[in-house]
C-alpha positions as CSV (number, residue, x, y, z in Angstrom):
1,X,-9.8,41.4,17.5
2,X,-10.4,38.4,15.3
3,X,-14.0,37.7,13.3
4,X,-14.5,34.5,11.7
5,X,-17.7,34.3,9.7
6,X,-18.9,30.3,8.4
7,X,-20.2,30.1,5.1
8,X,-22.6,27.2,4.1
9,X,-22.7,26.4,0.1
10,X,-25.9,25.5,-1.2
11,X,-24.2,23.5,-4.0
12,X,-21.3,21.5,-4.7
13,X,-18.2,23.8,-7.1
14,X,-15.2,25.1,-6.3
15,X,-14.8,28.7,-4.1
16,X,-12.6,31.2,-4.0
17,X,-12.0,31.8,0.2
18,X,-10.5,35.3,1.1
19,X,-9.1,36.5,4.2
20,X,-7.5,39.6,5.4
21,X,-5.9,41.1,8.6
22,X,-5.2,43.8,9.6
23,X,-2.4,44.4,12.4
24,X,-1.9,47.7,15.3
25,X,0.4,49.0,13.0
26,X,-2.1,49.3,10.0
27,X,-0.5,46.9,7.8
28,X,-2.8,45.1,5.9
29,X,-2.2,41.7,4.7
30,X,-4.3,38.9,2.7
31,X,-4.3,35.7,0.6
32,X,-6.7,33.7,-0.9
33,X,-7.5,29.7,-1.9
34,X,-9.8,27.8,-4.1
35,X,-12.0,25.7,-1.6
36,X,-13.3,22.1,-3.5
37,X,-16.9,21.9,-2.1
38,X,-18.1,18.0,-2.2
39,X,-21.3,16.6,-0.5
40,X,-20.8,12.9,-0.4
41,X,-24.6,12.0,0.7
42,X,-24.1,8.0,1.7
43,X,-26.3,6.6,4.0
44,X,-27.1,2.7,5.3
45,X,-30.5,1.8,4.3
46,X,-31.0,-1.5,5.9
47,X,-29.4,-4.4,7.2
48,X,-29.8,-7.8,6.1
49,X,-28.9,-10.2,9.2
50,X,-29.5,-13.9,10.1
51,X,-32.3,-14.8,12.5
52,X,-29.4,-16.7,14.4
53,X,-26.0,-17.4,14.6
54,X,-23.9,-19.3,17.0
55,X,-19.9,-18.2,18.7
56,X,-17.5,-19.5,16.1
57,X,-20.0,-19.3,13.3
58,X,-19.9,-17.2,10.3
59,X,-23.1,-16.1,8.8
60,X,-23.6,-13.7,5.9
61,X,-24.8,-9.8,6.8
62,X,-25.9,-7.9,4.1
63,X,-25.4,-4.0,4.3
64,X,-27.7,-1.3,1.8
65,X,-26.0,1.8,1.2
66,X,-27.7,4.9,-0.8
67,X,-25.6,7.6,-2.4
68,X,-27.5,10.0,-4.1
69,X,-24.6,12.7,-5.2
70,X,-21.6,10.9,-7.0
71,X,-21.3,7.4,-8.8
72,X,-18.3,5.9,-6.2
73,X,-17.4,2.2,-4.6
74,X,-17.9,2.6,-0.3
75,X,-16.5,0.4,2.2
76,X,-18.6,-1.0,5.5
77,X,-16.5,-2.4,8.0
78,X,-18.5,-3.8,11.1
79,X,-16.9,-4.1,14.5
């Protein structure tokens, strides 16, 4: 039988992350690994669009983005 349990962080650090098994035969076996625990809260605002546009035209659209955890660059792509 296998149990697998979730664990939610309630900050950002770095965790230690056991596990251990144990087979029919008894024999016991187990590792562990540091887990890196980063929230990266971005989020788009707003847009910023034209009232119009026509086919073949290129108008400017501006995109707001919020990041409230780390100072870091983004990149929007719009399709």
């Amino acid at each position: 039988m296998l149990c697998l349990y979730a664990k939610q962080y309630q900050v950002d650090g770095n965790y230690t992350v056991s596990v251990q098994v144990t087979i029919p035969s008894g024999e016991v076996y187990s590792t562990s690994q540091v887990l890196s625990v980063r929230t990266h809260d971005v989020a788009i605002t707003s847009f910023s669009v034209p009232q119009s546009a026509r086919a073949g035209q290129t108008r400017q659209i501006t995109v707001y983005v919020r990041n409230s955890r780390y100072l870091e660059k983004g990149q929007v792509e719009l399709y």
